[in-house]
C-alpha positions in Angstrom: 23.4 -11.5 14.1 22.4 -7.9 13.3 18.7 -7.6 12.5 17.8 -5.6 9.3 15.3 -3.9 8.1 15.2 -3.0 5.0 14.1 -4.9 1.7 16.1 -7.0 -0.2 15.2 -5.3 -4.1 15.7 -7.5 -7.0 16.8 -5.9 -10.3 14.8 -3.0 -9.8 16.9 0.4 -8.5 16.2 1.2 -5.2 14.5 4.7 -5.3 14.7 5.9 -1.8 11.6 8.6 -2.6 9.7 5.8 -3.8 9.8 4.4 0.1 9.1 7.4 1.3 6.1 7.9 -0.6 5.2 4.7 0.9 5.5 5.9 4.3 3.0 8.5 3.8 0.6 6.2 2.0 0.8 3.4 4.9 0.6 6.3 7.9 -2.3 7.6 6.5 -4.2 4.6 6.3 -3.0 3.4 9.6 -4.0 6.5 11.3 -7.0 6.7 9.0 -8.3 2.5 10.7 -6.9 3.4 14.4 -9.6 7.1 14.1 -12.3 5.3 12.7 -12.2 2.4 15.2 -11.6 4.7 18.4 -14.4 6.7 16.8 -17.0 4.0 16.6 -16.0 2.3 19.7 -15.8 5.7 22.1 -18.6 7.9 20.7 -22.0 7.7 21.1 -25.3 8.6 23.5 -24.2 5.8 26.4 -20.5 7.5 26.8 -21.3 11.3 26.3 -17.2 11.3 24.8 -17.1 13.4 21.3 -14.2 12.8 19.5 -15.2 14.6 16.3 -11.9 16.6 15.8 -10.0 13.8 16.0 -12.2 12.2 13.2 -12.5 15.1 10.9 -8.6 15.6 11.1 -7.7 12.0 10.1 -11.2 11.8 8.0 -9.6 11.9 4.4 -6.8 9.5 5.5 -8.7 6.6 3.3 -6.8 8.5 0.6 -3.8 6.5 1.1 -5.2 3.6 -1.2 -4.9 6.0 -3.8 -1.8 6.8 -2.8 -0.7 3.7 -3.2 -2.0 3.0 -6.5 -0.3 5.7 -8.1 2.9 3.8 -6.2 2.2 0.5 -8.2 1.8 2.5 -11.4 4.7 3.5 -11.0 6.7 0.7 -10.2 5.6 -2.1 -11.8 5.7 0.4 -15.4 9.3 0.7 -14.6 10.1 -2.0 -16.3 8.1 -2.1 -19.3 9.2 1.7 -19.8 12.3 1.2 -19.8 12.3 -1.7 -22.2 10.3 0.5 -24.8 12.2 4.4 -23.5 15.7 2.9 -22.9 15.9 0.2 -25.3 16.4 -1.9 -21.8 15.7 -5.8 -21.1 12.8 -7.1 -22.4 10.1 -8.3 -19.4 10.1 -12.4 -18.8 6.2 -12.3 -18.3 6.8 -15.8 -16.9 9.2 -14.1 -14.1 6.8 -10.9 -14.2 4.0 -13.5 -12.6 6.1 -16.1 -11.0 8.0 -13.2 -8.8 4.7 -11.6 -7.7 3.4 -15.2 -6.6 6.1 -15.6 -4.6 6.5 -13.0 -3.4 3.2 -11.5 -2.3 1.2 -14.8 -2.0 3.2 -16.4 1.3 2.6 -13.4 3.7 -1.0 -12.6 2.8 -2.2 -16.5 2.9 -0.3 -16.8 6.4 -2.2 -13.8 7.6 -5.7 -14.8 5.9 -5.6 -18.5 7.6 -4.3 -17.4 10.5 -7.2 -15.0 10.9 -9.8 -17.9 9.4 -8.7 -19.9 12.4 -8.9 -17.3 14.6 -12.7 -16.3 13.9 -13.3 -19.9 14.1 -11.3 -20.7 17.6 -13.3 -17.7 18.9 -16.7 -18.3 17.4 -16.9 -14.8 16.4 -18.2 -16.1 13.0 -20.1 -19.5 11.6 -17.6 -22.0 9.9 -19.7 -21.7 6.2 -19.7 -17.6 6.3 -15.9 -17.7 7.7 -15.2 -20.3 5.1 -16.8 -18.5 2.0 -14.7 -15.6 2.9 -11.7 -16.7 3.3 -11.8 -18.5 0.0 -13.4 -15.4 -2.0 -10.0 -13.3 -0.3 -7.8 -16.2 -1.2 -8.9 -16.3 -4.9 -9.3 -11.9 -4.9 -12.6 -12.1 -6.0 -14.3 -11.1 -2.7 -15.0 -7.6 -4.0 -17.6 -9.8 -7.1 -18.6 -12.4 -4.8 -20.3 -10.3 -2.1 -20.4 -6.6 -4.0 -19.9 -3.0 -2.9 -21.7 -3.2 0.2 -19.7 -5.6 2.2 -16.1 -5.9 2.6 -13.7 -9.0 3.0 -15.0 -10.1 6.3 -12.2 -11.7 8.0 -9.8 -8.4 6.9 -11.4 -5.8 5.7 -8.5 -4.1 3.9 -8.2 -6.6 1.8 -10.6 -5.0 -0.9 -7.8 -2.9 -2.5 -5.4 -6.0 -2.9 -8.0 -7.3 -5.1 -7.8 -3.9 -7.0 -3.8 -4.0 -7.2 -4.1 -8.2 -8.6 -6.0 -6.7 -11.1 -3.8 -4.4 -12.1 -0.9 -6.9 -12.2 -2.6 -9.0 -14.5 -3.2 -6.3 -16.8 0.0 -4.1 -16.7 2.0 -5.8 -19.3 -1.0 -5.2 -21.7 -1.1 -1.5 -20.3 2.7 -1.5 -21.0 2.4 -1.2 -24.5 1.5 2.6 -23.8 4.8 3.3 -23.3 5.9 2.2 -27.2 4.2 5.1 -28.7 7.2 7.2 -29.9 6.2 10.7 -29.4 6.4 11.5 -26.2 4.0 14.2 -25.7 1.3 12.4 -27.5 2.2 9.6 -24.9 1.5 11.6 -22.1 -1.2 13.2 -23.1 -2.6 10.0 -23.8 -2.1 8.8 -20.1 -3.7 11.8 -18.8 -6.8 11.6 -21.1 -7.3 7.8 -20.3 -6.7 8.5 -16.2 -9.9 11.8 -16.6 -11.6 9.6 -18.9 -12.4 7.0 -16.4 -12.5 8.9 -13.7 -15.4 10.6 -15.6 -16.9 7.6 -16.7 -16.9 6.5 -13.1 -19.9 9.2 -12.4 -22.1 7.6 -15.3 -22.0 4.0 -14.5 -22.6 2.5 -11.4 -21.0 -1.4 -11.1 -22.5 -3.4 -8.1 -18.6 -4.5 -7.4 -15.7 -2.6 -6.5 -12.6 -3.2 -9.1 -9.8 -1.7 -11.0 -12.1 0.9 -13.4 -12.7 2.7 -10.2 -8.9 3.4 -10.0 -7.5 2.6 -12.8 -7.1 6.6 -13.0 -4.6 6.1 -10.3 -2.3 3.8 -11.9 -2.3 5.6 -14.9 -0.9 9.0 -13.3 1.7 6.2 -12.0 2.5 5.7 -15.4 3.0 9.0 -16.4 5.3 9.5 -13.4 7.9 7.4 -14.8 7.4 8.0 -17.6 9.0 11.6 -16.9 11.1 10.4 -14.8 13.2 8.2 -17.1 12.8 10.6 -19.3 14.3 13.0 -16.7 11.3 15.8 -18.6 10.3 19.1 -16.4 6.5 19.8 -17.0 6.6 22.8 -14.6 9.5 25.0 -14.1 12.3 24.2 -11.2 12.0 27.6 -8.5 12.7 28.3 -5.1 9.2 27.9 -4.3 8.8 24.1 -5.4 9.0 22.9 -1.7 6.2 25.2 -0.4 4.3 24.4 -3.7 4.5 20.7 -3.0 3.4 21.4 0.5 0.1 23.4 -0.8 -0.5 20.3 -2.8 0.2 17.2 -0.3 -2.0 20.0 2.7 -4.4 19.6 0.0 -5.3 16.2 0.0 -7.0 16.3 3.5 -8.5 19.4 3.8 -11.8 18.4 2.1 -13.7 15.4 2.8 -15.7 13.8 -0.3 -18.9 13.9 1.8 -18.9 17.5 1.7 -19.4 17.4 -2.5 -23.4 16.0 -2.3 -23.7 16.0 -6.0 -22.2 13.7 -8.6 -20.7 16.8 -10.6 -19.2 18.2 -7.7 -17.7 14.6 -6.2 -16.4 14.5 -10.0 -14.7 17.9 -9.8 -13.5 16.7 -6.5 -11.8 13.6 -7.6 -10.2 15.0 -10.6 -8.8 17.9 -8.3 -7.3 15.2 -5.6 -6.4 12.8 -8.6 -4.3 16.2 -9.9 -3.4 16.6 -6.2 -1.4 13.5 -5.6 0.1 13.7 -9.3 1.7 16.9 -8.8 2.8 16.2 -5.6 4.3 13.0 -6.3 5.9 15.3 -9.0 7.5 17.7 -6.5 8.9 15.0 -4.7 10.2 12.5 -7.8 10.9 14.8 -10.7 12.0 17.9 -8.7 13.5 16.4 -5.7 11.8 18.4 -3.5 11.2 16.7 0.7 14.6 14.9 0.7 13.7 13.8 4.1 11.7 11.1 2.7 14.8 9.6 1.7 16.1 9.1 5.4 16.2 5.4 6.1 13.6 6.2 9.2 11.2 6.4 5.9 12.7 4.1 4.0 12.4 1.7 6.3 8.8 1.7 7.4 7.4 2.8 3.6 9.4 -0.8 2.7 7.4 -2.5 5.2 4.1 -1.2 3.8 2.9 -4.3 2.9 3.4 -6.1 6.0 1.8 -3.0 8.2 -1.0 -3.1 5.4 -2.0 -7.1 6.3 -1.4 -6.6 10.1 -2.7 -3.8 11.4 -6.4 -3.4 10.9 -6.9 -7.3 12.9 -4.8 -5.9 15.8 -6.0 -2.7 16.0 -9.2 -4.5 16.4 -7.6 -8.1 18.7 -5.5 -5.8 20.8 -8.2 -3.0 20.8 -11.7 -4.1 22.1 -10.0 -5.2 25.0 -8.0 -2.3 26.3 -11.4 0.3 25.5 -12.8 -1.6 28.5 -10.4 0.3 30.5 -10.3 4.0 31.5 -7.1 5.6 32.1 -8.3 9.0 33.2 -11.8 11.2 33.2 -10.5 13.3 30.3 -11.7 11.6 27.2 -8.3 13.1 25.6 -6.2 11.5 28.1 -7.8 8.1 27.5 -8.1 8.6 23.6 -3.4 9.0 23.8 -2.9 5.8 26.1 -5.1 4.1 23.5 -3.5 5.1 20.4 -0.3 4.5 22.1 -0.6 0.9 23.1 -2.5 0.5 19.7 0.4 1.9 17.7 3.1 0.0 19.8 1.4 -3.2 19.4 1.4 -2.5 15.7 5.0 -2.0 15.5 6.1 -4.9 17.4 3.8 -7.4 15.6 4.5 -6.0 12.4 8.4 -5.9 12.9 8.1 -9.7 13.7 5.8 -10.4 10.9 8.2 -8.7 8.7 11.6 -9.7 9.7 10.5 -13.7 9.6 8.4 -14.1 6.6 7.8 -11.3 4.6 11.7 -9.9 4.2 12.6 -13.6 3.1 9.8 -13.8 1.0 11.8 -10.7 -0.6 14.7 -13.0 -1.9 13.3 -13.9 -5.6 15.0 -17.5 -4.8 13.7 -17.9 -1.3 11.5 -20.9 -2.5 14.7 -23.2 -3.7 16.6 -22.6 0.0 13.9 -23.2 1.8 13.4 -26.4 -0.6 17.0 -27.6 0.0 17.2 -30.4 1.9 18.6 -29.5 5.5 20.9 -33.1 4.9 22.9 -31.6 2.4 24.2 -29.0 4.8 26.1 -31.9 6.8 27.8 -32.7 3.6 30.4 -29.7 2.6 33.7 -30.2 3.6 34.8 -29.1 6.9 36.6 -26.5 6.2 33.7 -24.5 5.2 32.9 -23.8 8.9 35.9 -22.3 9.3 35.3 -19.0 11.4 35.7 -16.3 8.7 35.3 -12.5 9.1 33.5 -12.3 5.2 30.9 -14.6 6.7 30.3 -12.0 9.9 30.0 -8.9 7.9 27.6 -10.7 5.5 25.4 -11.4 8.0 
């Protein structure tokens, strides 16, 4: 049986740039977690080892949450735009929720309880903390439970899941956006609502992290598609769009936001890396610019975001505290490649696994009713449906 990776999509068209995007998104933050952790775990007064450069490259690589939100803004609008832009299917809100339960909620429980039992097993933390946890993740209300200051315990990243469940919830209801007739009052209206609460943002300060502090980001999602059904040029089409997108995406990680100490200059930074990521996911949707992204290599791994998002922060860290007990070499660069090697290559693997056995089928909208069917009735189609047939070999 040939072994696949990529999704199975449901009604939606596949937009190959979309994936790509996704790639991007999920290296950053991947690269971001693996810097951080060799950071922490290899610097400090007892070893004498600096990795500094390493951490100021890969510093701004927490951006790909962002990233990502703008993704979702983008996606889950589809739909809704095209019902109101396109005169297209209205959305089932009963299939809207019902798809996203199914198909988000078996992968990330089976990693949660999997890593509930493993703290436990481990004694790494007491049942009651491990417990709370877990439950606060499970219900996506860790973020209000246990504020700002702390996040999820028994997986950290999943702080911005909470922020996307939010979103979901609310879409439809943000949907409506997209029935205001003039067009240009539409957009405009998207961009003022994204500055607004960026802005707004600066002058309140929430003890809990939750979807006002990026709704911004969803909304520039919206405004994506919308001009991309609408197949509508804000900027000009010239020779230069590839190197402008390229100024734009280099952008995004030159600064750090710890270099803006005030609240009026972190503002003018946000808005300027919220403008950022907009124009360059732009570039790359509206004017087609970085048709790399499209290459299944990208495809591929941007469509197995999800899974790569759940896994690899717990192995990094399983796999990882082990293996910086050994030294490789005296050269604190040669040690710093084997590690982020092995770390890397154990993420793939696991990932690959984790993806190919639960969360691809979870990607079949009717996965729940095959895997409800009882085995018995297998035994009971005629014989001559296990006749060797060549259909059957090239669908698998």
């Amino acid at each position: 049986m040939a072994i696949s990776f990529k999704r199975i999509t449901s009604s939606v068209n596949f937009i190959p740039e979309i994936y790509g995007l996704r790639f991007i998104a999920i290296t950053s933050v991947v690269l971001y977690h693996l810097s951080h952790f060799l950071t922490v775990k290899t610097s400090g007064p007892d070893t004498g080892t600096n990795v500094s450069l390493l951490q100021k490259i890969l510093a701004n690589g927490n951006l790909g949450v962002p990233l990502f939100f703008a993704i979702s803004g983008f996606i889950l609008g589809m739909p809704f735009a095209k019902f109101h832009l396109q005169n297209g299917n209205p959305v089932s809100l009963k299939k809207y929720f019902f798809r996203r339960l199914t198909r988000l909620e078996p992968p990330y429980i089976l990693v949660m309880t999997v890593l509930l039992f493993s703290v436990l097993l481990t004694k790494k933390m007491p049942l009651t903390t491990a417990l709370e946890s877990y439950l606060s993740s499970i219900f996506y209300i860790h973020n209000f439970v246990y504020g700002k200051a702390v996040m999820p315990l028994l997986n950290a990243v999943a702080w911005s899941l909470e922020i996307e469940v939010q979103f979901y919830i609310l879409a439809p209801l943000m949907g409506f956006i997209f029935s205001i007739r003039s067009a240009s009052a539409r957009r405009v209206l998207m961009g003022g609502i994204a500055c607004f609460f960026l802005i707004l943002n600066y002058f309140i300060n929430l003890p809990f992290i939750s979807l006002i502090n990026y709704i911004q980001y969803f909304f520039i999602g919206f405004l994506l598609v919308d001009l991309y059904l609408s197949n509508s040029f804000i900027l000009p089409k010239t020779k230069f769009d590839t190197l402008i997108a390229l100024v734009f995406f280099t952008f995004l990680w030159l600064f750090n936001k710890g270099n803006f100490d005030t609240g009026f200059k972190k503002c003018i930074w946000e808005l300027t890396i919220l403008g950022s990521i907009f124009l360059f996911y732009y570039y790359v949707l509206i004017h087609k610019v970085f048709k790399f992204l499209s290459l299944s290599f990208f495809t591929n791994i941007g469509g197995m975001c999800y899974s790569i998002y759940l896994l690899h922060y717990p192995i990094i860290s399983l796999i990882g505290n082990p293996l910086l007990k050994h030294s490789f070499s005296r050269y604190v660069f040669v040690n710093l490649s084997i590690y982020s090697i092995v770390l890397l290559l154990a993420v793939g693997v696991n990932l690959a696994i984790f993806f190919l056995h639960i969360e691809r089928p979870c990607m079949d909208k009717d996965w729940y009713k095959k895997f409800a069917k009882p085995s018995w009735k297998v035994f009971k189609q005629p014989a001559k449906t296990f006749k060797p047939s060549g259909k059957i070999a090239g669908q698998i």
